[in-house]
C-alpha positions as CSV (number, residue, x, y, z in Angstrom):
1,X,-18.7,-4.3,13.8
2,X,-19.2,-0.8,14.7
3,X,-14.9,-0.5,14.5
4,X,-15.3,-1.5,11.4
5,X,-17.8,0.6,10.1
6,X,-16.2,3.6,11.7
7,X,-12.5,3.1,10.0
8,X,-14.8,2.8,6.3
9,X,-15.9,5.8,7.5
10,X,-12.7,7.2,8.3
11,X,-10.8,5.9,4.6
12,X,-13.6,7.0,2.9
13,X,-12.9,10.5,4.1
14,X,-9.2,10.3,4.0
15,X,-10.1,9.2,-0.1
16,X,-12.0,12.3,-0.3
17,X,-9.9,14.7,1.2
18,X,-9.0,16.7,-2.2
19,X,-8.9,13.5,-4.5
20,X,-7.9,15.6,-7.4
21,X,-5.0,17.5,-6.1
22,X,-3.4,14.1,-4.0
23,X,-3.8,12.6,-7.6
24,X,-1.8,15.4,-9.5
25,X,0.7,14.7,-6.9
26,X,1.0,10.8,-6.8
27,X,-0.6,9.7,-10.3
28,X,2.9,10.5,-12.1
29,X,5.0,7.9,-10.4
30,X,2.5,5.5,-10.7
31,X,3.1,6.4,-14.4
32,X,6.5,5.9,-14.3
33,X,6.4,2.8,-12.6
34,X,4.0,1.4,-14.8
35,X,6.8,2.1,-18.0
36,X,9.2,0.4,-15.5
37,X,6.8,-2.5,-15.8
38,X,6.5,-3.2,-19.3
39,X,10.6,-3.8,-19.2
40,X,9.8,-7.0,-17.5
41,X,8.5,-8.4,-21.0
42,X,12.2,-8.7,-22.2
43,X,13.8,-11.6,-21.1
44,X,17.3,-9.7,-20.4
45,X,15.9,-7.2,-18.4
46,X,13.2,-9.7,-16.8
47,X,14.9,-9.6,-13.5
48,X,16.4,-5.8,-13.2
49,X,13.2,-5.0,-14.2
50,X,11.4,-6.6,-11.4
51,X,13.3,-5.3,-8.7
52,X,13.2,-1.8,-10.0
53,X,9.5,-2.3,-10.4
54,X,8.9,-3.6,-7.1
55,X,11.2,-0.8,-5.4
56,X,8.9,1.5,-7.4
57,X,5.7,0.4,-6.6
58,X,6.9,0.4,-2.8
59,X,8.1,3.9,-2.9
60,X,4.2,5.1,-4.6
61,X,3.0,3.4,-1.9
62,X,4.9,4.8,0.7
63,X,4.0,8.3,-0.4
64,X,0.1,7.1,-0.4
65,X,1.1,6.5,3.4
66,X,2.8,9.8,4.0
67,X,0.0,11.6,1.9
68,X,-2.7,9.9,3.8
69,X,-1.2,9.9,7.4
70,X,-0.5,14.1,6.8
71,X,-4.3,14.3,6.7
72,X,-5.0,11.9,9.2
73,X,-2.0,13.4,12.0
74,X,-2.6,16.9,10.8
75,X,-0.7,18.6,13.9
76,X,2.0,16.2,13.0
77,X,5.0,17.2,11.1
78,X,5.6,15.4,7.7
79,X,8.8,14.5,6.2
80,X,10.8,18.0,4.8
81,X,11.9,17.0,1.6
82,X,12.0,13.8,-0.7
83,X,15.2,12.6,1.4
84,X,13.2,12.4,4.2
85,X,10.5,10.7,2.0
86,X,13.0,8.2,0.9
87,X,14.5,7.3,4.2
88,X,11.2,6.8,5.8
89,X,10.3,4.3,3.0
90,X,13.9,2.6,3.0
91,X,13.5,1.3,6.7
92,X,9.5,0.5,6.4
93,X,10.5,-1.5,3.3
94,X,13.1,-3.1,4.8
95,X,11.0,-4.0,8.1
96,X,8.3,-5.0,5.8
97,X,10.7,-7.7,4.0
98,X,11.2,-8.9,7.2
99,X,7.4,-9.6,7.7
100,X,7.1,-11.1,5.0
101,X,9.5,-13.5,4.7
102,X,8.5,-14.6,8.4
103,X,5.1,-15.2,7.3
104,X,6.4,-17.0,4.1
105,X,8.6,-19.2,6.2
106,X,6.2,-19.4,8.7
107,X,3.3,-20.7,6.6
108,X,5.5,-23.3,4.9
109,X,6.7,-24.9,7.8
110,X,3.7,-25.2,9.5
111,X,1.2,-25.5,7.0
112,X,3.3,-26.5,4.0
113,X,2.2,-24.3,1.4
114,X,4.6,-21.4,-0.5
115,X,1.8,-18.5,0.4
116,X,2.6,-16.0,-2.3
117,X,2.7,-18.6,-5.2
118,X,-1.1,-19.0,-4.4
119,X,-2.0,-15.4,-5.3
120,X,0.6,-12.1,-4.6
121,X,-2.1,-10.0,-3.8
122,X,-2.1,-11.5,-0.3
123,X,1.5,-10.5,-0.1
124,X,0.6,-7.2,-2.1
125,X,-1.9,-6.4,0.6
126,X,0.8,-7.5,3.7
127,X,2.9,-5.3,1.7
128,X,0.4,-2.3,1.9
129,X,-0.3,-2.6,5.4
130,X,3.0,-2.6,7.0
131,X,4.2,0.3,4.7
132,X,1.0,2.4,5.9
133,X,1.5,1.2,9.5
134,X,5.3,2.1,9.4
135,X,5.3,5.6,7.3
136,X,2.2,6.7,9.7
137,X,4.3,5.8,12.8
138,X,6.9,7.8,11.3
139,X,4.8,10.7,10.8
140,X,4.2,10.2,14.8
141,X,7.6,9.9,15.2
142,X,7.4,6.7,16.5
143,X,10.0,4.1,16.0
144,X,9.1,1.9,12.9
145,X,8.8,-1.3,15.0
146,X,7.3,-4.7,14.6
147,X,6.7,-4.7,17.9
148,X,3.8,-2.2,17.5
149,X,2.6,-3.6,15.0
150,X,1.9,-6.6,16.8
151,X,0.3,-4.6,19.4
152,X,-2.2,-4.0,16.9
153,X,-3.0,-7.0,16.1
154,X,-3.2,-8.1,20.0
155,X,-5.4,-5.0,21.0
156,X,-7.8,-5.9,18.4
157,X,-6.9,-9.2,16.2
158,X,-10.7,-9.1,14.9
159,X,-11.0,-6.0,13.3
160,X,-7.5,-6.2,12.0
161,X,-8.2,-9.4,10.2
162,X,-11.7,-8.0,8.7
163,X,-10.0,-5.1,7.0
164,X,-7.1,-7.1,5.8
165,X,-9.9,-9.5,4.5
166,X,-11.6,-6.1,2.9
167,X,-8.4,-4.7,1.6
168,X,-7.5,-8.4,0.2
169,X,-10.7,-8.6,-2.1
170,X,-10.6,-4.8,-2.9
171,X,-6.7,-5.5,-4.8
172,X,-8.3,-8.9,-6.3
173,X,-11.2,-7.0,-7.8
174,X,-8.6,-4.4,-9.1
175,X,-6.0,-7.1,-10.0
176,X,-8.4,-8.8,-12.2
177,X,-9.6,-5.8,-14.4
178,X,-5.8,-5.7,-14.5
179,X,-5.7,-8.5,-15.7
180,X,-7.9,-8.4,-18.4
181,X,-6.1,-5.4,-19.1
182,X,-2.9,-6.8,-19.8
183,X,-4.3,-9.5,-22.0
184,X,-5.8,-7.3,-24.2
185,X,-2.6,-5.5,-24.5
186,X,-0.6,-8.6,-25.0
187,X,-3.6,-9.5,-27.9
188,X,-3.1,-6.6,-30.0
189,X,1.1,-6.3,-29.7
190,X,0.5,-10.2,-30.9
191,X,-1.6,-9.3,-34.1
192,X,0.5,-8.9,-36.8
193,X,-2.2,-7.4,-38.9
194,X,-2.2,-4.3,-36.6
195,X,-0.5,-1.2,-37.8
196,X,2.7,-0.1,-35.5
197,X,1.2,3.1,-34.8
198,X,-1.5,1.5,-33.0
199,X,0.6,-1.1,-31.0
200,X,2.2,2.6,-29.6
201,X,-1.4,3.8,-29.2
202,X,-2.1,0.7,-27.1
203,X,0.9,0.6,-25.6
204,X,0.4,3.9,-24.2
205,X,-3.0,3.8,-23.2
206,X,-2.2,0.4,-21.2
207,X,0.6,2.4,-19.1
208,X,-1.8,5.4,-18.3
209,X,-4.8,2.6,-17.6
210,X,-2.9,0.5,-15.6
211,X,-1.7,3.5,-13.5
212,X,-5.3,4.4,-12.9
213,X,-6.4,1.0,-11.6
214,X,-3.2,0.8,-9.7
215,X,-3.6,4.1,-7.8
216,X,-7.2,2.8,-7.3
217,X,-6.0,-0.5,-5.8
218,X,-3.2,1.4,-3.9
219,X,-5.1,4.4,-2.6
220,X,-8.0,2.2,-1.7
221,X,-6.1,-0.3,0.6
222,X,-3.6,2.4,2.3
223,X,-6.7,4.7,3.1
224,X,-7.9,1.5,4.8
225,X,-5.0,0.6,6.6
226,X,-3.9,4.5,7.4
227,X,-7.9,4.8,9.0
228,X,-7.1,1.3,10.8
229,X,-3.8,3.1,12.3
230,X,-5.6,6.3,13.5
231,X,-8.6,4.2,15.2
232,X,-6.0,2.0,16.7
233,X,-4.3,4.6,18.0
234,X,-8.0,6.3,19.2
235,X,-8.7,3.1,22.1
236,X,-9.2,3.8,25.0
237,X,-6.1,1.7,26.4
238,X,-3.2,3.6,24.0
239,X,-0.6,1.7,22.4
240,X,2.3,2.5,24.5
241,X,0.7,0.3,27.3
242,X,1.3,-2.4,25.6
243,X,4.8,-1.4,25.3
244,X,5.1,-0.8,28.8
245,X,5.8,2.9,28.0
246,X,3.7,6.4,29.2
247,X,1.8,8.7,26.9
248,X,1.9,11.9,27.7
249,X,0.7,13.3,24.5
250,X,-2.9,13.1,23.6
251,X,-3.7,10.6,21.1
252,X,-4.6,12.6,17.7
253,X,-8.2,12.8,15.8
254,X,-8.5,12.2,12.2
255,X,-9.7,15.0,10.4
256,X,-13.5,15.5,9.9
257,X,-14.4,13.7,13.0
């Protein structure tokens, strides 16, 4: 319990680390792949749309990670330029396919159920978390590996799970204002008594609302996961001895501490 109390602590203070100035920095992609969104509404584009909204969403939340490690790893080296940025988020999305799709296949053939048809903000929240994990360990210079990850979960399968379980109701909770977001929008594009100016109005206001509540739901869960990296990392036995490797390097403090 007292783990868990002390990486709260720690995301708490990573979300308060100059709030306003990380937003001006992150809040316009967010926008952007909001728009990307909304293309998803046109049957043509449905599935273009999708993947480019997915990709986008990925890439915010990879530079959440980077943003977030930078302040947690401060004598640590970030990437140079948005190259590095986009390299760094190619592999951890692509090792973070991987995950999932084990886990998918994984909990059909042994429990028969198709997981992410149930609810995709378990797989939003999976998502989150192995993008945090993998763009801190880059910030480490680490190699993005799975089998770290499941270090993680060995050295400390308790506390892991109780965050994920905190993370998973923190993007419900968001997910359903944004729900009730969307429906509202979809209600007044639907009314044919409204003026066009207004469906614009709306229209705009639902891209620049849903942005908000998604750099909410983002920020909150990779501030989470990014503390749950740095406390991991804090143990007393350190993660290379459960690779088998030495640590010569002493094992970095989050700010504030």
């Amino acid at each position: 319990m007292t783990s868990v109390v002390t990486i709260l602590a720690c995301a708490w203070g990573l979300l308060c680390h100059r709030p306003l100035a990380i937003a001006r920095g992150l809040f316009p992609w967010l926008l952007v792949a909001a728009a990307l969104a909304l293309l998803g509404r046109n049957p043509e584009l449905r599935v273009v749309a999708n993947l480019v909204t997915v990709f986008g969403f990925a890439f915010c939340i990879s530079l959440f990670a980077s943003t977030y490690a930078g302040i947690a790893y401060p004598d640590h080296a970030r990437p140079k330029n948005i190259v590095d940025e986009l390299k760094v988020a190619g592999i951890a999305l692509w090792k973070t396919i991987l995950v999932i799709v084990v886990l998918a296949v994984s909990a059909k053939a042994v429990l028969g159920i198709d997981l992410w048809s149930r609810t995709h903000e378990i797989s939003l929240v999976v998502l989150i978390l192995c993008l945090s994990f993998f763009v801190a360990e880059s910030h480490l210079k680490e190699t993005i590996s799975l089998r770290r990850l499941a270090a993680a979960f060995a050295a400390m399968p308790l506390t892991m799970v109780t965050i994920l379980g905190l993370a998973l109701v923190w993007a419900l909770g968001i997910e359903l204002a944004l729900d009730e977001l969307n429906w509202a929008h979809k209600a007044t594009l639907a009314d044919p008594d409204v003026p066009a100016a207004v469906h614009k109005a709306s229209t705009m206001f639902y891209v620049v609302a849903a942005a908000a509540l998604t750099y909410l739901r983002i920020g909150g869960a990779v501030a989470l996961f990014v503390a749950l990296h740095a406390f991991w990392r804090q143990q007393k036995i350190p993660p290379h001895a459960w690779l088998g490797q030495r640590s010569d390097q002493p094992l970095p403090r989050l700010a504030g501490e």
